[in-house]
Backbone as CSV, one residue per row, in Angstrom:
resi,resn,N_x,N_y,N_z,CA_x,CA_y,CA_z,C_x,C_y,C_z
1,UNK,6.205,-8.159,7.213,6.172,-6.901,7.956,6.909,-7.076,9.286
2,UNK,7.826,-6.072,9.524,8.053,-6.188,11.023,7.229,-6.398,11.885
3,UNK,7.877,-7.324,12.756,6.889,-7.158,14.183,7.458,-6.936,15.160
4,UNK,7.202,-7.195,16.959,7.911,-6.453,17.675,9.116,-6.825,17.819
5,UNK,9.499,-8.216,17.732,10.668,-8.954,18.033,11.742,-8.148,16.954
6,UNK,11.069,-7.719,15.697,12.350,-7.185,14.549,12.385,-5.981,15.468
7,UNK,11.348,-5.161,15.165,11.338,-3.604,15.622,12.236,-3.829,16.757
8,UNK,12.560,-4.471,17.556,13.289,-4.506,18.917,14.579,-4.568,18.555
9,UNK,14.749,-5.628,17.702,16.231,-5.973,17.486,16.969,-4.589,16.537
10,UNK,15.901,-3.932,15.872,16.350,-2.423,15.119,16.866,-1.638,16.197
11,UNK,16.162,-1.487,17.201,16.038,-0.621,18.736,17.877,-0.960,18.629
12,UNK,17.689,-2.378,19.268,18.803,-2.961,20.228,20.324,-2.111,19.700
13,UNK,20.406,-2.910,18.200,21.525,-2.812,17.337,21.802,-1.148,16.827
14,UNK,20.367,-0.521,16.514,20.606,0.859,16.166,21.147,1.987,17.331
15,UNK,20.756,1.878,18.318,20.878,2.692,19.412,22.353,2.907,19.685
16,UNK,23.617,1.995,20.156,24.795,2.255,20.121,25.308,3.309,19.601
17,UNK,24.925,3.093,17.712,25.449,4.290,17.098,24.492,5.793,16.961
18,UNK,23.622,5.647,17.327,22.901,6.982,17.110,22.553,7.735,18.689
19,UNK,22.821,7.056,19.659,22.426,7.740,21.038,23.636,8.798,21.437
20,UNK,23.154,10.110,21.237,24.086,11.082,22.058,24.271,11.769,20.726
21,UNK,23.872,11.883,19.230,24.582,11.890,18.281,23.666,13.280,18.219
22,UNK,24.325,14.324,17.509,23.387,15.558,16.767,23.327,15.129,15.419
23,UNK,21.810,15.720,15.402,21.768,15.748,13.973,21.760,17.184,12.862
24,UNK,22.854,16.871,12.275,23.524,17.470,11.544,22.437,18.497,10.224
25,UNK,21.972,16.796,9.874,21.505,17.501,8.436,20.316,16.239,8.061
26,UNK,19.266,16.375,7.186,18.165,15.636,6.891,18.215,15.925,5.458
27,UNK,18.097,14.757,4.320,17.617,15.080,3.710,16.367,13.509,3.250
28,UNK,15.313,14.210,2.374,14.164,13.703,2.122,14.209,13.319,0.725
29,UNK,14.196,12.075,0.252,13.897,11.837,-1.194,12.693,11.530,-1.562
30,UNK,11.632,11.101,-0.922,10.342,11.042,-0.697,9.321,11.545,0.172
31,UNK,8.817,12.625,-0.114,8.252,13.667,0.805,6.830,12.654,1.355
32,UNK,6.485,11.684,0.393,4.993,11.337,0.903,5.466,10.190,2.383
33,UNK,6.586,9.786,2.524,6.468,9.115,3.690,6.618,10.016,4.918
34,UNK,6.797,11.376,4.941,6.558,12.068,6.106,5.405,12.616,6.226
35,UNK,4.575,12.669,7.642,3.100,12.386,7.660,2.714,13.696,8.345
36,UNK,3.914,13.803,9.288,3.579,15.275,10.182,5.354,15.612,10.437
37,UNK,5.086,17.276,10.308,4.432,17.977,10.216,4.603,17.775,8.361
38,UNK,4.702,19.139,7.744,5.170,18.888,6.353,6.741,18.778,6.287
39,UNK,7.300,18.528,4.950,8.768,18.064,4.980,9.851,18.897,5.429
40,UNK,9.450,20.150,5.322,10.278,21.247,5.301,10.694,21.601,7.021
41,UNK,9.105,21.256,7.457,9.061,21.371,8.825,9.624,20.158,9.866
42,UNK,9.660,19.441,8.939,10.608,17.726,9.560,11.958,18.191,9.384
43,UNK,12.500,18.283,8.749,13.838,18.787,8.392,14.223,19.954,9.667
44,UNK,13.477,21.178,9.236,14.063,22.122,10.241,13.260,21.695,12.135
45,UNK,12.563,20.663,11.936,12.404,20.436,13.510,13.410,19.458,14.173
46,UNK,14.066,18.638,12.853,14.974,17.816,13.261,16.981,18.425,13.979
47,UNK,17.054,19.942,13.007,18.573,19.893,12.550,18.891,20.272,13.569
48,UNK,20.288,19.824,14.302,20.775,20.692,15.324,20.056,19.686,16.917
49,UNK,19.528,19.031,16.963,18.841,18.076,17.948,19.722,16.958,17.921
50,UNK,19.702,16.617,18.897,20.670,15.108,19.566,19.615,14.003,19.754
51,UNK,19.926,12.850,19.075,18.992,11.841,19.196,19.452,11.414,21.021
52,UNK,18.550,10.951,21.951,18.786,11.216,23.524,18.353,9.629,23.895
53,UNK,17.607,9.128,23.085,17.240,7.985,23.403,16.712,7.451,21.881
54,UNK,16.739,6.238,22.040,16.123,5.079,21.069,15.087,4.234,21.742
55,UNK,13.947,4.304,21.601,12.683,3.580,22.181,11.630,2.937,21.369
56,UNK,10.981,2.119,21.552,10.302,1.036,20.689,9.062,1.139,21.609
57,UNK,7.286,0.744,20.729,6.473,0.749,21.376,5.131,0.247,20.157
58,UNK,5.240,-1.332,20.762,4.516,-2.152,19.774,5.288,-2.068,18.599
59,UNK,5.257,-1.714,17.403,5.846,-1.827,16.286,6.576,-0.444,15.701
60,UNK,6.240,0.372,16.619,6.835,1.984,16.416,8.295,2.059,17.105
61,UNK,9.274,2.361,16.405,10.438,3.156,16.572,10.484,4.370,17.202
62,UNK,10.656,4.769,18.444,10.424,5.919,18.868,11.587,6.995,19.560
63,UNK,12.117,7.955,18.629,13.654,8.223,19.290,13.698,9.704,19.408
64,UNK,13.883,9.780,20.786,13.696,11.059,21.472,14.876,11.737,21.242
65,UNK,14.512,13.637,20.743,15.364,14.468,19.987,15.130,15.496,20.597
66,UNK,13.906,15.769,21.746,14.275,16.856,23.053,13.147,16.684,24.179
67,UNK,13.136,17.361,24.648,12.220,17.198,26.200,10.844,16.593,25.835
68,UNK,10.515,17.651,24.708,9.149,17.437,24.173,9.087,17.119,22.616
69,UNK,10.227,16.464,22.115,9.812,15.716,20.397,10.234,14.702,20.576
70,UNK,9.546,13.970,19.753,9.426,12.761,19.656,10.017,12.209,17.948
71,UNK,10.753,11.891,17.278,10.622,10.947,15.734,9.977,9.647,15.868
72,UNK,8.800,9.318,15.835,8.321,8.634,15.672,8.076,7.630,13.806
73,UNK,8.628,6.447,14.015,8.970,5.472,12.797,8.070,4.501,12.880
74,UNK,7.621,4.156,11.805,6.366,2.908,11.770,7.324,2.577,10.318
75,UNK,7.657,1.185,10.552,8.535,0.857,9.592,7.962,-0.191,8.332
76,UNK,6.301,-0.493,8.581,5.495,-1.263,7.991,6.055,-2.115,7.393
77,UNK,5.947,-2.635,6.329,6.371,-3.633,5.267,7.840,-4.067,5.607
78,UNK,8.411,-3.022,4.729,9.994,-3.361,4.328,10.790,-2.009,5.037
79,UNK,10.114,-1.200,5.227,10.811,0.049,6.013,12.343,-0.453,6.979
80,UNK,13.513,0.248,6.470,14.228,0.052,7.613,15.030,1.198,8.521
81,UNK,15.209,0.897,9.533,16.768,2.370,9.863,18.263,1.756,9.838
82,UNK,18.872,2.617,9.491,20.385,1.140,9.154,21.320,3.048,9.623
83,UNK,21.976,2.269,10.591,23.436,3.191,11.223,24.417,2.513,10.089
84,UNK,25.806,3.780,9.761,26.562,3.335,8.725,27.457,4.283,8.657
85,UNK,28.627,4.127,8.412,29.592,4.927,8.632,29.523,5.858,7.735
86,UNK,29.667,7.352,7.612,29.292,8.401,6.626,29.759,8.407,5.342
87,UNK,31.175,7.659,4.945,31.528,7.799,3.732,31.357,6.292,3.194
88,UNK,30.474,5.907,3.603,30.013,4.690,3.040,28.883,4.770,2.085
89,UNK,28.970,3.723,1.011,28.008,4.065,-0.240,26.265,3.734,0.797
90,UNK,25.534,5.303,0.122,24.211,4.507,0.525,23.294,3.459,0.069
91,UNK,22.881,3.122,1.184,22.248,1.303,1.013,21.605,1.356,-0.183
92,UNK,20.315,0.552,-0.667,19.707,0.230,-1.997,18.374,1.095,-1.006
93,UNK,17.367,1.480,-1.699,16.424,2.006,-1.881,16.422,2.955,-0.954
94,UNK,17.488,3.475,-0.555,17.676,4.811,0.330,16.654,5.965,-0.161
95,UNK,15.466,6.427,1.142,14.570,7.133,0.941,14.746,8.445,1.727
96,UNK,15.500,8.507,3.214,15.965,9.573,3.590,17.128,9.529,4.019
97,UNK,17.615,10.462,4.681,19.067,10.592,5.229,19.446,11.288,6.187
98,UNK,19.608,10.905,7.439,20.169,11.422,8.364,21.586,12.092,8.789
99,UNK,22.254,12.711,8.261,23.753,13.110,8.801,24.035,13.274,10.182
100,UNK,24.407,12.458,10.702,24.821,13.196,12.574,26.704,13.551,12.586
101,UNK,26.526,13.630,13.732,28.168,14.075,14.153,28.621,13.029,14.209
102,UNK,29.986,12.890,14.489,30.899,11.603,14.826,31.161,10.628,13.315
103,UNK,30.678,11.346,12.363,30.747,10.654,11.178,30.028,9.429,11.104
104,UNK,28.737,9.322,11.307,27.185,8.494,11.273,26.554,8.948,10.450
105,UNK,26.158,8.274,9.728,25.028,8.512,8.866,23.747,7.722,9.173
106,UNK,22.636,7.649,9.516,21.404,7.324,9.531,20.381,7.331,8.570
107,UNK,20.240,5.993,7.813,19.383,6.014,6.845,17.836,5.279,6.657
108,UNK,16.677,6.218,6.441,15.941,5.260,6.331,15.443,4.640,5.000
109,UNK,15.051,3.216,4.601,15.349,3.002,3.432,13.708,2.194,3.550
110,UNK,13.200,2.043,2.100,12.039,1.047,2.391,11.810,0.874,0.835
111,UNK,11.480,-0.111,0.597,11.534,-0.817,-0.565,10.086,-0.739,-1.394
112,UNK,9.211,-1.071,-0.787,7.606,-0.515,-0.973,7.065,0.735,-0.666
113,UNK,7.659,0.883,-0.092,7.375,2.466,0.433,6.469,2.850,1.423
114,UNK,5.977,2.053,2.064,4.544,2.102,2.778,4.839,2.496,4.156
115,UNK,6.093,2.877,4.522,6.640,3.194,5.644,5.921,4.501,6.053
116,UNK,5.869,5.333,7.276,5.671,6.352,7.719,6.420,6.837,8.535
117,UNK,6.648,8.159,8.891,7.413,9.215,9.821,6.533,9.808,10.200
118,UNK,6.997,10.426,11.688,6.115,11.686,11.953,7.174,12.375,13.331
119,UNK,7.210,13.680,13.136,7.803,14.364,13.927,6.608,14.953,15.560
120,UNK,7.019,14.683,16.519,5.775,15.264,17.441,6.236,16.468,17.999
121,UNK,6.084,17.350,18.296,6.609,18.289,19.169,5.707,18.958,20.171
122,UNK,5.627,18.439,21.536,4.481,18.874,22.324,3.002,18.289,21.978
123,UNK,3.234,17.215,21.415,2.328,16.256,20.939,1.360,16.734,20.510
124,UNK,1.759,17.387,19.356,0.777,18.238,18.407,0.454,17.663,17.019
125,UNK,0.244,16.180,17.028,-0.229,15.467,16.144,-1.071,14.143,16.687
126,UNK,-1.719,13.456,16.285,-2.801,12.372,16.975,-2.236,11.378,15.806
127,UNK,-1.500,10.032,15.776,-1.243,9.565,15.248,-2.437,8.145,15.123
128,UNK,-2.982,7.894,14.199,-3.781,6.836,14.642,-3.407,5.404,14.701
129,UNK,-3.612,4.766,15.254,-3.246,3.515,16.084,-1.991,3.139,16.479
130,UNK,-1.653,4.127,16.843,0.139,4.605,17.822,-1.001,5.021,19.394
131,UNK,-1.833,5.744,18.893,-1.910,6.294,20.668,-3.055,5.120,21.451
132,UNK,-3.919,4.344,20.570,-4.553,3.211,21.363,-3.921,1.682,21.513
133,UNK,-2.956,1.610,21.409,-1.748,0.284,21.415,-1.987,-0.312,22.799
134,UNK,-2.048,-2.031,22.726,-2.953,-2.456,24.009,-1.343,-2.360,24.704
135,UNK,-1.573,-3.453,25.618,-0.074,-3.745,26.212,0.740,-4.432,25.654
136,UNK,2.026,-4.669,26.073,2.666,-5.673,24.729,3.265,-6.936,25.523
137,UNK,3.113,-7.682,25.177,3.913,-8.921,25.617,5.049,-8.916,26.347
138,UNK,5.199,-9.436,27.061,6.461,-9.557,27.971,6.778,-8.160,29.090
139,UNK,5.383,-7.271,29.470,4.823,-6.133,30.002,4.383,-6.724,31.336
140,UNK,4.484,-6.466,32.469,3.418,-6.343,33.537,2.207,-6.392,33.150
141,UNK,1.685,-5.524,32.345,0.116,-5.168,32.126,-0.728,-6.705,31.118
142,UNK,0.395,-7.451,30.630,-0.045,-8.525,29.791,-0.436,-9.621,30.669
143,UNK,-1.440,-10.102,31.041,-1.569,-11.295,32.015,-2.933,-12.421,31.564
144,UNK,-2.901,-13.382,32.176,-4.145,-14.184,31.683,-5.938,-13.797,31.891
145,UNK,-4.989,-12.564,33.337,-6.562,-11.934,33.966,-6.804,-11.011,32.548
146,UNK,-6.133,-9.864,32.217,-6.049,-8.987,30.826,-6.810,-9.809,29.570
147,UNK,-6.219,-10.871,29.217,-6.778,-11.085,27.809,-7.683,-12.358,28.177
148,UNK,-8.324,-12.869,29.341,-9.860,-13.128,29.667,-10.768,-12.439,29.068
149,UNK,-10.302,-11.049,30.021,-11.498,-10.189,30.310,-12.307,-9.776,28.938
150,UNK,-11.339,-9.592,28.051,-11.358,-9.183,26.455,-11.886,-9.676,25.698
151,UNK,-11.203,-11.445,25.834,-11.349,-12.207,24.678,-13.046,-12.700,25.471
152,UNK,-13.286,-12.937,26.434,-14.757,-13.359,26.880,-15.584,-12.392,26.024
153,UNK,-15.606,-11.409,25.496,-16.376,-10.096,25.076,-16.373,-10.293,23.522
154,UNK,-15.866,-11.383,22.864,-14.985,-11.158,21.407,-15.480,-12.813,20.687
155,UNK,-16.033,-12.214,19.881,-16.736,-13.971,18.762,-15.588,-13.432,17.749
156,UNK,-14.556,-12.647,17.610,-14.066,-12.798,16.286,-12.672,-14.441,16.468
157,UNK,-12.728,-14.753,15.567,-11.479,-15.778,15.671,-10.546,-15.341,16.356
158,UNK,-9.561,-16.509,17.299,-9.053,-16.012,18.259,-7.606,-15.320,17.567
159,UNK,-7.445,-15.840,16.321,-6.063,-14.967,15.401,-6.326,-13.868,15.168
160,UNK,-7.259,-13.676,14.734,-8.091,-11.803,14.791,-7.608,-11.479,15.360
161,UNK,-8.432,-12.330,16.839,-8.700,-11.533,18.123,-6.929,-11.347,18.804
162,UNK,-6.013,-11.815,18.707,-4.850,-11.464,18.963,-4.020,-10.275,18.041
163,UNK,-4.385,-10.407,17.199,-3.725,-9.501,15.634,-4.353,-7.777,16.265
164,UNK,-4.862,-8.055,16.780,-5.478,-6.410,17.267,-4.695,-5.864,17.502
165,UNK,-4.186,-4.586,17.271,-2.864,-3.561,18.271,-4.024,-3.189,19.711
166,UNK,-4.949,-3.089,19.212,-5.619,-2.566,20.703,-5.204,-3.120,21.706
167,UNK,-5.265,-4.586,21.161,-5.708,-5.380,22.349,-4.213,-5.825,22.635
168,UNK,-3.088,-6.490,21.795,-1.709,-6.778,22.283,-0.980,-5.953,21.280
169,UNK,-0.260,-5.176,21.428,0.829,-4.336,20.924,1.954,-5.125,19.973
170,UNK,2.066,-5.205,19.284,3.096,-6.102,18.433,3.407,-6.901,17.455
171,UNK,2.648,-7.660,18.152,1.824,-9.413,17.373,1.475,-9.009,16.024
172,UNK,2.182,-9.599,15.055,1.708,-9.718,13.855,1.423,-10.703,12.921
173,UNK,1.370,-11.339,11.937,1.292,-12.231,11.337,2.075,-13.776,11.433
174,UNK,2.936,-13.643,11.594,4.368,-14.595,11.715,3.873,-15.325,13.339
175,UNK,4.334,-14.305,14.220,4.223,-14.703,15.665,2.607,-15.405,15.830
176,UNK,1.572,-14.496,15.580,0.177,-15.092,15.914,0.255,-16.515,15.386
177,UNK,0.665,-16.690,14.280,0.360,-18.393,13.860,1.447,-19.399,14.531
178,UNK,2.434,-18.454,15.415,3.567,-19.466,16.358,3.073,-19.676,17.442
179,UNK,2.256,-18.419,17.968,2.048,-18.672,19.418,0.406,-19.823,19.660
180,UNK,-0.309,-19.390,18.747,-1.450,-20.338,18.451,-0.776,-21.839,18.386
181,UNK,0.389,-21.822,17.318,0.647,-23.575,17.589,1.317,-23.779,18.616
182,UNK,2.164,-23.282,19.304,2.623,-23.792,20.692,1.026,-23.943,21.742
183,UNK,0.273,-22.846,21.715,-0.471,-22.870,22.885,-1.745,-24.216,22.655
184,UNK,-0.930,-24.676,21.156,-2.125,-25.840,20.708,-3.635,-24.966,20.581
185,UNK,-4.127,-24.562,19.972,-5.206,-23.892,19.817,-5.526,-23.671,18.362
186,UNK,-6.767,-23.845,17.595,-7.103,-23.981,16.206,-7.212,-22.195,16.409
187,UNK,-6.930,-21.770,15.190,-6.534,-19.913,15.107,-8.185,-19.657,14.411
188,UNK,-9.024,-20.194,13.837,-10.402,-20.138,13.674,-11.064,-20.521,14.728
189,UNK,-10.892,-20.986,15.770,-12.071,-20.585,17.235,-12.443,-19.370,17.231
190,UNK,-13.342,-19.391,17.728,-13.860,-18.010,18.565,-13.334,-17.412,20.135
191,UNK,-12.810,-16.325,19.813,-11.804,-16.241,21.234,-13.020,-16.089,22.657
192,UNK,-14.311,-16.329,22.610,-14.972,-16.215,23.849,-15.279,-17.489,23.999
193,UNK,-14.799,-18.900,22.911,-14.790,-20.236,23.468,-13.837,-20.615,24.204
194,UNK,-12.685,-19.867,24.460,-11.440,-20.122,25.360,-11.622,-20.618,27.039
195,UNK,-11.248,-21.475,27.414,-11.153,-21.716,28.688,-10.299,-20.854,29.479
196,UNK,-10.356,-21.318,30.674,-9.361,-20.324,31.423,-7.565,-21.316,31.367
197,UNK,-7.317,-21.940,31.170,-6.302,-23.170,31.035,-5.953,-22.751,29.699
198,UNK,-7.138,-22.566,28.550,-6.165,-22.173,27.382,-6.255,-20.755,27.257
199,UNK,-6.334,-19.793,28.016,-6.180,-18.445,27.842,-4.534,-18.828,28.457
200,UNK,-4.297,-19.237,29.400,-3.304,-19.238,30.241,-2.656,-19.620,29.285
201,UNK,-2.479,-20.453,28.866,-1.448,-21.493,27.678,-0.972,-20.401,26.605
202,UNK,-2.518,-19.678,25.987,-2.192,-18.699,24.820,-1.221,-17.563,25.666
203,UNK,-1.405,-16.786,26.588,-0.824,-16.037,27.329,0.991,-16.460,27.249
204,UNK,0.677,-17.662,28.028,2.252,-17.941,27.930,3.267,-18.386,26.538
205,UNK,2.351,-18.719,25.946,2.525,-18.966,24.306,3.368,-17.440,23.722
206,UNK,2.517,-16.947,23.846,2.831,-15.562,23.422,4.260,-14.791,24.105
207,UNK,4.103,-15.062,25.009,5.340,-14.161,25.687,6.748,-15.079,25.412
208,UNK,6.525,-16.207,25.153,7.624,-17.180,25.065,7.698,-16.994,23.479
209,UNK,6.612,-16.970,22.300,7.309,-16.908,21.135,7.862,-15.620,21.146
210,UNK,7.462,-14.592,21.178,7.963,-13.497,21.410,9.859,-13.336,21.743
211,UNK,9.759,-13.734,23.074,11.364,-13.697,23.690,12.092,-14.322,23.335
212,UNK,11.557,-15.907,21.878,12.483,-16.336,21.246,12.622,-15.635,19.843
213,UNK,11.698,-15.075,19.442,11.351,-13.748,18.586,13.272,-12.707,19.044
214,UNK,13.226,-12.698,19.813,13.797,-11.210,20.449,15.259,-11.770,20.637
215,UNK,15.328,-13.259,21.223,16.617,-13.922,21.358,17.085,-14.281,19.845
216,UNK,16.670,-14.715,18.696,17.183,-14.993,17.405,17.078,-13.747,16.317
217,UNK,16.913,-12.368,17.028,17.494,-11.230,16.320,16.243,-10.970,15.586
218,UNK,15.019,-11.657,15.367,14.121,-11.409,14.484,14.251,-12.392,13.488
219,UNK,12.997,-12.202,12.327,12.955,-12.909,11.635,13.062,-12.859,9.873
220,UNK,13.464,-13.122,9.110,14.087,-12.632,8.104,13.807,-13.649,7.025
221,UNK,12.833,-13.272,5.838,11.979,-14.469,4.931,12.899,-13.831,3.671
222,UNK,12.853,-12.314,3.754,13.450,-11.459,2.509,13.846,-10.230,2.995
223,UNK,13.173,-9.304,3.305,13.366,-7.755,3.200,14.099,-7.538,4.536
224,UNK,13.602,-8.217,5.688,13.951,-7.129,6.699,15.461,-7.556,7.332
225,UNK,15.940,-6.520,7.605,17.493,-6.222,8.870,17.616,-5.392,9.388
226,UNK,18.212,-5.846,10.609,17.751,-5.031,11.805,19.228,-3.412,11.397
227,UNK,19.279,-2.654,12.093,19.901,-1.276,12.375,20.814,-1.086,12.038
228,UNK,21.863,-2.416,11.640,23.649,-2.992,11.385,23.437,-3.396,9.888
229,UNK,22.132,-3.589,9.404,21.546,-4.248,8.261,22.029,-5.862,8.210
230,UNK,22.008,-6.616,9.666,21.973,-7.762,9.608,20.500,-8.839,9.433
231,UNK,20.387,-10.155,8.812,19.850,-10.165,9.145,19.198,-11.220,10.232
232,UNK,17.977,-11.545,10.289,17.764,-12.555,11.534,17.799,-13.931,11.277
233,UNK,17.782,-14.747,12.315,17.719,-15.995,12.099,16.612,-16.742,13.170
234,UNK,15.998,-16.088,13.085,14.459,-17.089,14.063,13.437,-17.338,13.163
235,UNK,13.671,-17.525,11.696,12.934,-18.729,10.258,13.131,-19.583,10.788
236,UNK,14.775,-19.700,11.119,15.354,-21.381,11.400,14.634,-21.873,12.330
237,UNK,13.514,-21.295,13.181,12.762,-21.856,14.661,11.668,-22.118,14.472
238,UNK,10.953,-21.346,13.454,9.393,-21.322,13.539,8.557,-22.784,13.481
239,UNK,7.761,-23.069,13.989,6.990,-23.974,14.072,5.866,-24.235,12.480
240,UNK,5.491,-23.125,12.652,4.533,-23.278,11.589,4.610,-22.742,10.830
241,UNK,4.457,-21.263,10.667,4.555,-19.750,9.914,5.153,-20.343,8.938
242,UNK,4.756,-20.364,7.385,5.525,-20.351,6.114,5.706,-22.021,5.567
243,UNK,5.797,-22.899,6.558,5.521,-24.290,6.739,4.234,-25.171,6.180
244,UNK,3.242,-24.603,5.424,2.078,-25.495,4.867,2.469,-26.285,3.967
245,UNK,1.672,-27.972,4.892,2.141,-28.893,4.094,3.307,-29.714,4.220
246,UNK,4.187,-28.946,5.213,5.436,-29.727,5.519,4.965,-30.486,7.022
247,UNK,5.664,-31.433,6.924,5.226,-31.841,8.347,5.341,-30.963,10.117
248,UNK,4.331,-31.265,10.504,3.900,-30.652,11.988,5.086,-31.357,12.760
249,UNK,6.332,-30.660,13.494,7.414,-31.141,14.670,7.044,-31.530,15.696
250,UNK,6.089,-32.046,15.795,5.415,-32.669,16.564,4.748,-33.492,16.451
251,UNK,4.082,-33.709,15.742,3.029,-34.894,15.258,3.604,-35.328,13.822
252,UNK,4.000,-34.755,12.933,4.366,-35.409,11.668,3.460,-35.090,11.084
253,UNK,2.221,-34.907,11.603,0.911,-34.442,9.908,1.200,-33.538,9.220
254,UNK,0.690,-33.476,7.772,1.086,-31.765,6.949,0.478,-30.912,7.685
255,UNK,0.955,-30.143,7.526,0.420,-28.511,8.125,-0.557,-28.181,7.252
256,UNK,-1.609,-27.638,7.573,-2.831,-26.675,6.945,-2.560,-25.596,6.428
257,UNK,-2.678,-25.350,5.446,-3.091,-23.715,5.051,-4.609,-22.932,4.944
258,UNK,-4.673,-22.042,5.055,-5.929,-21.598,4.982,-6.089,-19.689,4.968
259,UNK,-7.374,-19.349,5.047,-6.932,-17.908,5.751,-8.056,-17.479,6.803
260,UNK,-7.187,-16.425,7.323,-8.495,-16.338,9.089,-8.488,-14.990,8.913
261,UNK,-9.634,-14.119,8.838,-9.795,-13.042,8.524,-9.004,-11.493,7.759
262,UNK,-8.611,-12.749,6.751,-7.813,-12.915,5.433,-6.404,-12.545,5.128
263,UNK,-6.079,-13.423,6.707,-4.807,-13.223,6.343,-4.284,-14.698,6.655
264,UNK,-3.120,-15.101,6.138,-2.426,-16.204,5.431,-2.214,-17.242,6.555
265,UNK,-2.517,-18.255,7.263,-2.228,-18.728,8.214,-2.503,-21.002,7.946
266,UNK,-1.265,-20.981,9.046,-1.071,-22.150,8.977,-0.705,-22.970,9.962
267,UNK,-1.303,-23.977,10.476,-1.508,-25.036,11.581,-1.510,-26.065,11.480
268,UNK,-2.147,-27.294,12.514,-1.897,-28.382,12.295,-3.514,-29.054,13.005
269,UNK,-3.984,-29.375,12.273,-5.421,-29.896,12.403,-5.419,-30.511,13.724
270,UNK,-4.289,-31.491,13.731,-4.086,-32.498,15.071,-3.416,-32.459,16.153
271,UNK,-2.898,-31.104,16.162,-2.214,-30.860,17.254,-2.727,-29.678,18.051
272,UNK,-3.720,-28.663,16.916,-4.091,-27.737,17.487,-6.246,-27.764,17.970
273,UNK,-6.395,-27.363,18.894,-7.817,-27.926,19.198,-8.727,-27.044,19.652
């Protein structure tokens, strides 16, 4: 699944070609991935609107089309947006279609389908867990005082306890089991056993896998590419993520597999504590 480092690098790469652009024309090959309003009403709230900005927020795509609408993209799984020159064949599992001016085409494509849209206009929809999104990494608002205060309050495992959108905006599967092994920390603790030294550590853990997250374009196992439909190369970095059993770059022991509130995760018995 994307996380913020992809969703960013979609932002980065997509924006060039779609900022300033009208949109022309929409069409929908799958009505169930639009969530609000209905399809008909996505279409005619879209046509004739200039995408004005490209914005990202936690794992949401967010690209402003007038004072008061919003296209809001949750690209889940395999969901992507890919800019492409108009008389170019469309990509593989092409699900909608954007026409703009300047001869752009904008496509969103998703392979599972589990993607979502939603059009806002005067924020006349409540999207759920888009509007309670904690802060996100590499934010002012993210600090060691912030995820103290939290994690002191919290017996769930501290991989849980990071995996929350409430609580950090972004963080998903991949990153939580990177930033846990840099910050040296077993991802089955309980996040109210944390010291203040390893809150600090996890804190900085996080913002550093992240920005190498964001510097190697994202990360790319199978499905995902970013906006150009390139794809990433920060696999080639990971510490642990996907690694069970191969040796720990640091210590040499196999890596652990296991799962932490059932999702897929992997560490190093002896390095993490």
């Amino acid at each position: 699944m994307p996380e913020m480092p992809e969703v960013e690098q979609v932002r980065k790469t997509l924006a060039p070609h779609i900022e300033g652009r009208k949109i022309v024309s929409v069409e929908i090959y799958l009505d169930r991935l639009i969530k609000h309003p209905s399809p008909e009403k996505f279409v005619a709230g879209l046509v004739g609107k200039t995408i004005s900005h490209v914005g990202r927020r936690g794992k949401y795509l967010v690209l402003a089309t007038d004072e008061n609408q919003q296209l809001i993209v949750h690209l889940r799984m395999t969901g992507a947006l890919l800019a492409q020159p108009g008389e170019q064949e469309p990509p593989a599992y092409a699900k909608i279609k954007f026409v703009l001016d300047g001869g752009v085409t904008m496509w969103f494509t998703d392979i599972r389908t589990f993607g979502t849209l939603y059009l806002l206009t005067n924020n006349d929809a409540y999207i759920e867990g888009y509007e309670t999104l904690g802060p996100e990494p590499l934010s002012a608002k993210f600090t060691p005082e912030y995820l103290a205060s939290l994690a002191a309050k919290s017996r769930k495992a501290v991989k849980t306890f990071i995996l929350d959108q409430h609580i950090i905006a972004g963080l998903g599967n991949i990153y939580a089991d990177e930033c846990l092994a840099l910050a040296q920390i077993l991802p089955m603790r309980a996040a109210n056993t944390l010291n203040a030294d390893e809150i600090d550590a996890l804190c900085k853990a996080i913002n550093a896998v992240i920005a190498q997250g964001i510097k190697n374009r994202g990360t790319t196992f199978r499905d995902y590419k970013d906006g150009e439909g390139n794809k990433g190369d920060n696999q080639n970095h990971l510490l642990v993520y996907g690694r069970g059993g191969k040796p720990c770059k640091k210590c040499g022991a196999a890596l652990c597999s296991t799962k932490v509130g059932g999702r897929g995760t992997v560490y190093c018995e002896h390095c993490q504590k």
